[in-house]
N, C-alpha and C positions, 0 to 999 in steps of 0.2 A: 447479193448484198451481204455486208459481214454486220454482225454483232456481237456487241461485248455488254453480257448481262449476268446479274448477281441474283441468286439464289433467291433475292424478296425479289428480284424486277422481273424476273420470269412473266407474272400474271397468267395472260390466257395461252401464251406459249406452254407453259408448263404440261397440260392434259394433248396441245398435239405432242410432244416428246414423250412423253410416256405410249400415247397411241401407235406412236412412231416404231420407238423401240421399247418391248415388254419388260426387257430389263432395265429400265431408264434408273438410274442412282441420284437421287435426291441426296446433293451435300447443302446443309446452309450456310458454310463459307468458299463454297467453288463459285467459281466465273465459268458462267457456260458462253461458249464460242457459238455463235450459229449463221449456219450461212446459207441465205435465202434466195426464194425470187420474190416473185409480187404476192404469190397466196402462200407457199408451202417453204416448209424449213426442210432443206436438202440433205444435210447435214449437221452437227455436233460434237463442239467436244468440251469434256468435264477438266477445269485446271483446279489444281489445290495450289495456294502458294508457303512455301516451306521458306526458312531463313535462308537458305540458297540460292534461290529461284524458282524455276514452276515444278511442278508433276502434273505429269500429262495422265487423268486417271482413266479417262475413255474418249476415246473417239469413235462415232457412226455413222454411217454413211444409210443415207433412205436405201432400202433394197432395189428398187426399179433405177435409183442413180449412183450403180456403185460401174467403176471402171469406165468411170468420165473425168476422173481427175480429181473430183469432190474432195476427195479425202488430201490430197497434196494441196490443191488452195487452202485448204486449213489449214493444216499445218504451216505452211508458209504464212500466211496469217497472224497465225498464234505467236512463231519468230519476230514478223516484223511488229508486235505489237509488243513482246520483249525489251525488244531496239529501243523504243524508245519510252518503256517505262522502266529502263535499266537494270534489265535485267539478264543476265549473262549465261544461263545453263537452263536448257529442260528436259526431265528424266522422266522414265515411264519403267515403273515396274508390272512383273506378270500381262505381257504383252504374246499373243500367240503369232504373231507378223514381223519376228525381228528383222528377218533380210528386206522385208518392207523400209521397216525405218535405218536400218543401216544403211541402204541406197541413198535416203534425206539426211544423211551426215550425221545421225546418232552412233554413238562408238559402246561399245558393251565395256562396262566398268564394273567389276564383281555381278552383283546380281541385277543390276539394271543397266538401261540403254542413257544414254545423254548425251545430249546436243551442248556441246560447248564451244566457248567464244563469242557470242551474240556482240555483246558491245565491243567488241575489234572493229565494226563499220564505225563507231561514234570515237574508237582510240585515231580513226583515220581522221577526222571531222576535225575533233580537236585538236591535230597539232597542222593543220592545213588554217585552221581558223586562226593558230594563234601566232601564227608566222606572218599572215597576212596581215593580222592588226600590228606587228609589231612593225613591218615595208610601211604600213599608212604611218602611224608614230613617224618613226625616222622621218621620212621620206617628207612629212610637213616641216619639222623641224629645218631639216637640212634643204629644203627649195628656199623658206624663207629668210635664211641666213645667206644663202647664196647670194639671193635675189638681193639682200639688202648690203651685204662686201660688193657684190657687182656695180650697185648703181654710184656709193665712194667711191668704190675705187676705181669708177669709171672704166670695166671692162666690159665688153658687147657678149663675149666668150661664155665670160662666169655668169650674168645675167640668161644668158641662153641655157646655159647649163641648171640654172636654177627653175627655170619654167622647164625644163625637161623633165626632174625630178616632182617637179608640182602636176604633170601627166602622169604620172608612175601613182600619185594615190589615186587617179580617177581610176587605172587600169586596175588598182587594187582592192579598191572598191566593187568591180565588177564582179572581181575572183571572189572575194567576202560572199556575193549572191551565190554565183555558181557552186561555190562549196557546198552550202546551205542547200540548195535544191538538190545538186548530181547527187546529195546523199542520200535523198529521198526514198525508201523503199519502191519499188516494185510493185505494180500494181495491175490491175486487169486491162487499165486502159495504154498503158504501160507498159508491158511485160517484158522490156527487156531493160527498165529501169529507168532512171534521169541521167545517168552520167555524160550525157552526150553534150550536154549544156556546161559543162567544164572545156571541152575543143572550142563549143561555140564564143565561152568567154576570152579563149586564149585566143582566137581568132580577131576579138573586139581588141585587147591589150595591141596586136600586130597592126592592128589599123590605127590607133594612138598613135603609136609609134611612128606611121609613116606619114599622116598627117603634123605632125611633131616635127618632123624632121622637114617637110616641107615648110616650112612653115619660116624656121631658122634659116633654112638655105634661101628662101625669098628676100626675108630681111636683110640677112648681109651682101646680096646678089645689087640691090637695089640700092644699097651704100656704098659700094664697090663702084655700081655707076656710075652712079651723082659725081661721084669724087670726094666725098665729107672730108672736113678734116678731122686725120685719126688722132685722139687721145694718148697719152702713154699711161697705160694700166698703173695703179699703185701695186707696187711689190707683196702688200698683204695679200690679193688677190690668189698669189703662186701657194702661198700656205694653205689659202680656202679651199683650193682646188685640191692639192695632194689630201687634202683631209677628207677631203670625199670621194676619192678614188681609194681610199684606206675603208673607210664605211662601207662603201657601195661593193665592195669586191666580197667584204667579209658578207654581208648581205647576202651576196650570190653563191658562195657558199651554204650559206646557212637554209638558202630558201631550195637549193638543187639537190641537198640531203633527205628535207622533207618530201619535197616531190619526187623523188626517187622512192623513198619509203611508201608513201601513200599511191606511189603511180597515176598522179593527178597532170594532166597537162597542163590544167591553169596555175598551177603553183612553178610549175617547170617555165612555162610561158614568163611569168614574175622574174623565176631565176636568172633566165636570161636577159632579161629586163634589167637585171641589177648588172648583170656583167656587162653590157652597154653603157650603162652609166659611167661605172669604172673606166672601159677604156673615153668615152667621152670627158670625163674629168681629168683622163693622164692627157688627150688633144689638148683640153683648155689649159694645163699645167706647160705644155709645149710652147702656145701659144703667148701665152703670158712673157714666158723667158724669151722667146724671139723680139714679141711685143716692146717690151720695156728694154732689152739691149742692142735687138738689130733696129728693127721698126716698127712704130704701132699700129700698119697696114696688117702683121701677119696676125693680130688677135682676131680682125674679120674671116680673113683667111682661112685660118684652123676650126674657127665655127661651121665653116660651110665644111671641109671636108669632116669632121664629128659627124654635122648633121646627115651626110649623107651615107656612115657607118649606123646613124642610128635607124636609117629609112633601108638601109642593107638589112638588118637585126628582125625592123618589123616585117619586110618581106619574107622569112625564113620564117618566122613564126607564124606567118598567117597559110603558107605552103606546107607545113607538117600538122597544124593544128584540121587545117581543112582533109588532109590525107586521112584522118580519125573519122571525122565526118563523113566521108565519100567511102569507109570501109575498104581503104588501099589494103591489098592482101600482103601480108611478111611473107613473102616464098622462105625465108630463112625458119620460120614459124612451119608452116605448112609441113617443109622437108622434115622436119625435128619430129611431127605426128607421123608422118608418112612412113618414116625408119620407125617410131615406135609400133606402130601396130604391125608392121612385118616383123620386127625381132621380136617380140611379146607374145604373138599369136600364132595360129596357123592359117591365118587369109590372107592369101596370093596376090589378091586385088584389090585399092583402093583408090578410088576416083572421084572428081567432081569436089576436091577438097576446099570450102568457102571459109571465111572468118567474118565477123563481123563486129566492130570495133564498139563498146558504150563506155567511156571514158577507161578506166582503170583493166576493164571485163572484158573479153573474149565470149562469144557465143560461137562455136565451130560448129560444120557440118557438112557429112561426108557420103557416099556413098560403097557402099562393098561386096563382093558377087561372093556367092557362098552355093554347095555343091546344091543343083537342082531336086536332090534327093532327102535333103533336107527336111527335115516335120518343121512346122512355121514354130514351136514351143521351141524348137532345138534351136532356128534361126534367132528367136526374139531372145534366147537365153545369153548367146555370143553376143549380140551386138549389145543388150545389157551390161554385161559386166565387162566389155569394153570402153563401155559408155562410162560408166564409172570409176575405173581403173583409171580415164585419161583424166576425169574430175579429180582421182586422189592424187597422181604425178603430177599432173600443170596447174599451180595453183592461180595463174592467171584466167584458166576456163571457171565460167560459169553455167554454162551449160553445153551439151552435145546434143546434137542430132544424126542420129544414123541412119539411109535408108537400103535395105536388103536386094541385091540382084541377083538372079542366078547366074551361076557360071553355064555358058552357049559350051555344046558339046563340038 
């Protein structure tokens, strides 16, 4: 269990840390870090906070629980606790473990170490949030203007197309959550994060979609039957439509930069949700001009084939979004590690190479044979700052796992 206590809140914690460790440093304005079980505090660490962000003044690990991790849960801790009280850098001076903390992403900057960038997870958060609110915006606006030129101007097309848009805020809605959580830190129960709930939203958008599309195609299928008689569209109609094939495209633009940038599936899932619309709106634009000068049979017409582009769009989104989820391996990925650690190193052999997808992140994991003669210091040293070297090249990994085999004579 983690805590976050101030120098008065200590109480009876205070005399076990000191017991703990002899040199324990009494600050009364640090935040001590501590991270417990049920009776004993395993660990600590001392922050100052500076106009910049933290200093990290001690960290210690209980001596019977050092080289269990202890000391990396905190640290990581103390980051995610940065996150989100916005704070961006933490520096440690007079540090006797710097390749320690070099490995945890501290960089040496004249006389000290620092961890920078923290709020780059909340610069992702933020423009994934604000792209999404801006899809809900439009997308209300522009269904209920649809909806309302469709039913004057008596077209089936632009009415459809207006409830399609009026699906696109629920799907956007969903992405709004998924944001919110996939950016959750990292946590013990966790540990390879929330992002995964960003596939699973884009997954819910491609079922929208394909119920959506069902749905439309029933309607006009069922009109088609009967035999109704068809209406001829009013001519404002063809306006309303280009006008949201103009919206909706720039839309899709605007939402496939972000999700590129962010490498969010849910925001990407959206994107293409806008680019559906678009060409759904140039169908209804098709159908209208058929409509009003060949006959008013083809505005049912062009609806059903739309709708069945839109239930193509949501099938493709739910078959890449789920491929995240299912952990489909990129061989194109794979091969790219595979040449790295042959041209980079001197190991012969690597195999068993896995990935595993949590939205945005990469978790990989490999195996590699290394000469039997080997001292295990000398193996763990290599496969170390292998391990890390691929952390600092692919900024898509988050973390590696290596496991060591010998080479069979």
């Amino acid at each position: 269990m983690y805590r976050v206590l101030s120098a008065g809140e200590l109480g009876g914690n205070l005399s076990l840390l000191k017991e703990m460790d002899e040199d324990f440093i009494y600050e009364v304005k640090g935040k001590y870090f501590l991270l417990t079980d049920k009776k004993n505090i395993l660990a600590y660490a001392l922050i100052l906070e500076s106009a910049d962000g933290y200093i990290l003044r001690k960290i210690f690990v209980k001596m019977e629980k050092r080289y269990q991790s202890y000391g990396t849960k905190l640290i990581d801790h103390i980051i995610n606790y940065a996150l989100k009280h916005g704070i961006d850098s933490v520096k440690i001076q007079d540090t006797e473990e710097e390749s320690y903390f070099e490995k945890k992403g501290f960089f040496r900057e004249k006389d000290v170490l620092v961890y920078h960038g923290i709020q780059q997870k909340n610069e992702r958060l933020k423009d994934s949030v604000k792209g999404t609110w801006i899809s809900i915006f439009i997308n209300v606006l522009l269904s209920v203007f649809k909806i309302i030129v469709g039913v004057f101007g008596k077209s089936r097309a632009l009415i459809a197309d207006g409830f399609h848009s009026m699906s696109d805020v629920v799907g956007s809605v969903v992405i709004l959550f998924s944001i919110y959580f996939g950016n959750i830190p990292e946590d013990e129960d966790h540990p390879y994060g929330h992002e995964k709930i960003e596939s699973i939203a884009g997954n819910i958008v491609g079922v929208l979609l394909v119920l959506t599309a069902f749905e439309l195609v029933r309607d006009s299928v069922i009109s088609l039957v009967k035999g109704v008689d068809f209406i001829v569209p009013s001519k404002i109609t063809i306006f309303v439509a280009l006008f949201s094939v103009i919206v909706k495209y720039y839309m899709y633009l605007y939402k496939k930069r972000i999700g590129l940038r962010t490498k969010s599936d849910a925001v990407l899932a959206d994107a293409r949700e806008h680019k559906s619309d678009a060409v759904s709106s140039m169908g209804v634009v098709i159908g209208l001009l058929l409509s009003i000068y060949v006959n008013p049979i083809f505005d049912t017409i062009v609806s059903i084939l739309v709708s069945l582009f839109i239930g193509k769009e949501g099938i493709h989104i739910i078959l890449e979004t789920s491929n995240n989820i299912l952990d489909k391996q990129d061989k194109v990925f794979l091969k790219k590690i595979e040449e790295y650690v042959y041209g980079s190193t001197e190991i012969t052999n690597i195999h068993d190479i896995l990935m595993r997808v949590s939205g945005h992140k990469i978790f990989l994991s490999f195996h590699i044979r290394v000469s039997k003669d080997m001292t295990v210091y000398e193996a763990h040293t290599l496969a170390d700052d292998l391990k890390y070297s691929l952390l600092s090249d692919f900024e898509e990994l988050r973390d590696v796992i290596i496991h060591i085999d010998y080479i069979i004579d």
